[in-house]
C-alpha positions in Angstrom: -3.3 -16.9 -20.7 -6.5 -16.9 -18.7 -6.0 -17.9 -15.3 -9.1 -18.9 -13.0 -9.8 -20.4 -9.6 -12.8 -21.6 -10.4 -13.3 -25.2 -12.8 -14.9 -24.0 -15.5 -14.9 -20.5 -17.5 -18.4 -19.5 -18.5 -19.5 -19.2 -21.9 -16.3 -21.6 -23.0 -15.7 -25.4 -22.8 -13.1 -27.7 -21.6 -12.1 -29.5 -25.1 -9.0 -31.3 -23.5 -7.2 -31.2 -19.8 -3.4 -30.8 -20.4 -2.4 -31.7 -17.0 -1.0 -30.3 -13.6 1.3 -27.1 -14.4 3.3 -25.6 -11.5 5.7 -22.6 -10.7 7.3 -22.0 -7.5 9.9 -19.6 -6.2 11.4 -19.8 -2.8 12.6 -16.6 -1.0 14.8 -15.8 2.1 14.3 -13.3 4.8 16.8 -10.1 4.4 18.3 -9.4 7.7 17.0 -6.2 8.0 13.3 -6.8 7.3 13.3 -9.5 10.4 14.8 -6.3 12.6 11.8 -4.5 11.6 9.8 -7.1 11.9 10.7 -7.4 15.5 9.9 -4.3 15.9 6.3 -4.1 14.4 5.6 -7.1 16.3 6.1 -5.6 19.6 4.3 -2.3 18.2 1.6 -3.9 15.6 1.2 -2.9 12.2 1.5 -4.7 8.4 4.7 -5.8 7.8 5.7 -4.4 4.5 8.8 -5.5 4.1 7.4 -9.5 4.1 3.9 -8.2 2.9 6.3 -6.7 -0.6 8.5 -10.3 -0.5 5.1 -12.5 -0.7 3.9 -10.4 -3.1 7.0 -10.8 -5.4 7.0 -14.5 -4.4 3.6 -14.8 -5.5 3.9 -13.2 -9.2 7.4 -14.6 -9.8 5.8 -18.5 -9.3 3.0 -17.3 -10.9 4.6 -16.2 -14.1 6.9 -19.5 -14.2 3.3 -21.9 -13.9 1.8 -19.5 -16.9 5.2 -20.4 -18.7 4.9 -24.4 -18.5 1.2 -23.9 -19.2 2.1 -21.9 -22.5 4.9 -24.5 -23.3 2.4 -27.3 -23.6 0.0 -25.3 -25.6 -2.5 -24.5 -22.6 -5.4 -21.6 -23.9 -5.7 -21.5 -20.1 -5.2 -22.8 -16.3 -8.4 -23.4 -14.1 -8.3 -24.1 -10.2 -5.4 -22.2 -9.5 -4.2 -22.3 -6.0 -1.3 -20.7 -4.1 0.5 -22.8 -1.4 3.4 -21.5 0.7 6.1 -23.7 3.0 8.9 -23.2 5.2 11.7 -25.2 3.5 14.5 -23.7 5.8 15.5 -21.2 8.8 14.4 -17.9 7.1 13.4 -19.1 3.7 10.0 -20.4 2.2 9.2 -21.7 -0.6 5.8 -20.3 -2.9 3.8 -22.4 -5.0 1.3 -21.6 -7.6 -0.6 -25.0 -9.7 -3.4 -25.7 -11.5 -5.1 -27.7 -14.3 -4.3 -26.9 -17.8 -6.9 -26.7 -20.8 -7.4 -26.2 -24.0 -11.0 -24.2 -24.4 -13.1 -24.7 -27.7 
């Protein structure tokens, strides 16, 4: 499944938009990343611990839009974006959409 965040793919045409296709995930905070969190926030420094979650957040909503763009017999997704939310204390939910199509 090609996947692009531009609208078009070069060389290939558009024969047919499919429609909006979505995946999202939404992750808590472990208790002991926030404690080192704290931490690396008084002493600077990435924060791996939520750097690793977003990541996983990312290819787990990801993988679920590239399985509703396969189930309606998409060739690919164009204008792919990424969206994240706070949906509660400590947890936030990760969104990845875009526009099916079928290419020709």
């Amino acid at each position: 499944m090609l996947l692009t965040t531009t609208n078009s793919v070069p060389e290939r045409n558009v024969a047919a938009i499919l429609g909006l296709v979505q995946g999202s995930t939404v992750r808590a905070k472990h208790v002991g990343r926030d404690l080192m969190a704290g931490l690396k926030m008084v002493i600077g420094g990435e924060l791996k611990g939520y750097t690793e979650m977003l990541e996983d957040a990312r290819t787990e909503s990801t993988r679920r839009m590239k399985a509703e763009a396969k189930r309606i017999g998409a060739d690919a997704v164009i204008e792919v974006r990424y969206n994240t939310t706070s949906v509660a204390g400590g947890a936030a939910e990760m969104l990845c959409y875009g526009t099916a199509v079928k290419l020709s």
